[in-house]
C-alpha positions, 0 to 999 in steps of 0.5 A: 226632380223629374217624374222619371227620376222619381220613379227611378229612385222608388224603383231603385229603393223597392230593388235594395230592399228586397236584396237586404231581406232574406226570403223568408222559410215560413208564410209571409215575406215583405219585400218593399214597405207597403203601398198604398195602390197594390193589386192582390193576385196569386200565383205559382212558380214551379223550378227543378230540382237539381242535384237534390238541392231542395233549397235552391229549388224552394228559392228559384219556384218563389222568384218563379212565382213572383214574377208570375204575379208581377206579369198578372199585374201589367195585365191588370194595367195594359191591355192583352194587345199593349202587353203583346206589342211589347211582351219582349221589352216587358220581359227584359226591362219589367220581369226580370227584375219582379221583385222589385214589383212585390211589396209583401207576399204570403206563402199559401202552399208549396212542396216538392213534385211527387217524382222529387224532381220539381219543386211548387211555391203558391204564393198572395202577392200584393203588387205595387200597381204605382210602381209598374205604372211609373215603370211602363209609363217611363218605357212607353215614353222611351220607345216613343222619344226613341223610336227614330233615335239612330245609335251608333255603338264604338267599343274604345278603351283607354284602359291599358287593362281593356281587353281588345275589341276583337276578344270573343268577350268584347264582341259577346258584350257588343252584340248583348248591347245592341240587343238590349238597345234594340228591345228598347226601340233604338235603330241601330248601325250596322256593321259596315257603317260601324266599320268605317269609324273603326277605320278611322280610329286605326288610320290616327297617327296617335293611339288614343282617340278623345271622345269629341272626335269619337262624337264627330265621326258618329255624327258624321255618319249621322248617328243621333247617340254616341254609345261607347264601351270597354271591357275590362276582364280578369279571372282569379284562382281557387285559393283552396277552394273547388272553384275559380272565377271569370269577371268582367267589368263593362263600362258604357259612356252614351253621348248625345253627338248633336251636343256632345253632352254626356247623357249617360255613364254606367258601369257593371261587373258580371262574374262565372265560376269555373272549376279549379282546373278550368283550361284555356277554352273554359277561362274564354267561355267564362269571361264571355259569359261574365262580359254578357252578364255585365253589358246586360246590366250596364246597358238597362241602366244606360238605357234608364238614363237617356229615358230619364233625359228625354223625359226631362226634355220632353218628347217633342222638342229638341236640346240645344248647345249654345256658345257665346264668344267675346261677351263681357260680364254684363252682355252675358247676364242679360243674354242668360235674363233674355234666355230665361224670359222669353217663352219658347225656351225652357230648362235652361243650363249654364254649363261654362262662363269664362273670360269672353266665353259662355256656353248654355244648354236649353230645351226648344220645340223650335228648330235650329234655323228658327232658334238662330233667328229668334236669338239674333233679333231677340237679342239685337232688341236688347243691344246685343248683336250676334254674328252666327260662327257656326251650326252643326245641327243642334249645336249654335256657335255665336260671336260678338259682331261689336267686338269684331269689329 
């Protein structure tokens, strides 16, 4: 298991339980099991009061507060200048989700202003310093493998339910996954390139479009990522009650287009309450508030996904899809002992073998013309002649010379 899916799943745990236990209305709240590196700080968290909902205030100044703690504790990692190089990507892929940072807390004091229109919570937070550290360490190797990685962003839905990519919340989530891909240091297209996929997928003469021609026309205008989403939106009455609700459910496919190899697939669903009687301009502002919540979701996780990718590859190097055509059973057995004992390729995938077919992912700091080169005489050593098909960047297609002939 990598080191980033690792963290992921320490993250991910910390998060669910800090969900399952109920903010405590005494002293002392445990979030997450104790650990054994935690930074002990205090901290304050200050929200308004708002229809005199004391509670909700109460609650809001805790989030508030812990939050506060967590940004304390990057402090304690990073330096002030690290921390406002990256304070936005921090903020957005960090803070919001503080909670999960907190092992254990204490309420040290805490009541409302004396106007009654704020409320005040003190709290002494122990702040998992082990997952901070495995947080911002993995979001530093995402900007540093990312920083040059071109994305192109296709809204495409075969959902007979998607909404159309032109709805006021297709393109709210569209602009709200851009922001999030660009906080994360991706270099995304612009409109126009964009356009011109867009014109191809209307100039089809049939009405669905597989994701491999979706992948070709990206990497022909020479995008490194394929991201590609659909809403599907709906909204549900009162029954009874005082309110009516908007969804929306963003699905987000990401796609390496040098491999074709899908690297990412999330899916999240954003809600907004309406009044019973909520009219037509209302229902449009609720399913775009509710498609901005859900593509703010769906795109994190996409994006913790292609950390996790690039992570497991390693910052320097490249993936690269092989096919080998017409070998036999044998050929393709010595091929894969070739692949795996020679020094220069790692994390070898079989990812098909079929009758005459094989196809292989491995990981290489080489190049693609030096890979085809040391795969020709490599294997020729081992009796195995390969003809080169074709070389589409990081994608090598071989065949049998023998068998052609």
């Amino acid at each position: 298991m990598s080191l980033l899916r690792t963290a992921a799943l320490r993250v991910l745990t910390a998060l669910a339980l800090s969900l399952a236990v109920a903010l405590a209305a005494g002293g002392t709240g445990l979030l997450t099991p104790p650990v054994a590196h935690a930074a002990e700080v205090e901290a304050e968290g200050v929200a308004a009061i708002l229809n005199n909902n004391m509670a909700g205030a109460r609650k809001q100044a805790l989030l508030n507060a812990q939050r506060n703690a967590v940004e304390q504790g990057v402090g304690l990692i990073l330096d002030s200048r690290s921390v406002a190089e990256n304070f936005q990507i921090i903020r957005d892929q960090v803070l919001t989700s503080a909670q999960g940072f907190v092992s254990r807390y204490t309420v040290l004091s805490e009541g409302p202003a004396p106007d009654q229109q704020s409320y005040t919570v003190r709290i002494k937070a122990d702040v998992s310093e082990d997952l901070l550290e495995d947080r911002l360490s993995a979001l530093r190797i995402l900007h540093k493998a990312m920083g040059n990685k071109r994305v192109m962003v296709v809204y495409h839905s075969d959902n007979p339910n998607a909404l159309d990519r032109n709805h006021g919340a297709s393109r709210t989530a569209l602009q709200t996954l851009r922001s999030e891909l660009n906080n994360a240091g991706f270099r995304l297209f612009n409109e126009a390139a964009t356009a011109k996929v867009y014109t191809q997928i209307e100039r089809a003469t049939r009405v669905d479009r597989p994701v491999d021609d979706l992948i070709a026309m990206a990497l022909d205008q020479r995008a490194d990522l394929l991201v590609r989403f659909e809403n599907i939106a709906g909204q549900r009455g009162p029954k009874g009650g005082l309110f009516s609700a908007a969804y929306a459910t963003i699905r987000v496919s990401v796609f390496e287009t040098t491999t074709g190899r899908q690297i990412a697939d999330t899916k999240a669903e954003g809600k907004q309450l309406l009044q019973a009687k909520a009219g037509p301009y209302d229902w449009e502002r609720g399913l775009s508030t509710a498609a901005d919540k859900a593509a703010t979701s769906a795109a994190r996780e996409a994006i913790d996904r292609i950390a996790e990718h690039y992570r497991r590859v390693g910052d320097e190097g490249f993936t690269y899809l092989i096919v080998f055509r017409g070998f036999n059973d044998d050929d393709k057995d010595r091929i894969l002992d070739y692949l795996e004992n020679t020094p220069g390729f790692t994390d070898l995938s079989e990812l098909k073998n079929t009758v005459d077919y094989m196809e292989v992912e491995l990981f290489s700091s080489e190049g693609a013309s030096r890979v085809r080169r040391m795969l020709r005489a490599g294997l020729k050593e081992q009796g195995i002649n390969l003809q080169t098909q074709s070389t589409a960047r990081n994608r090598l297609v071989f065949s049998n010379i023998d068998k052609a002939e």
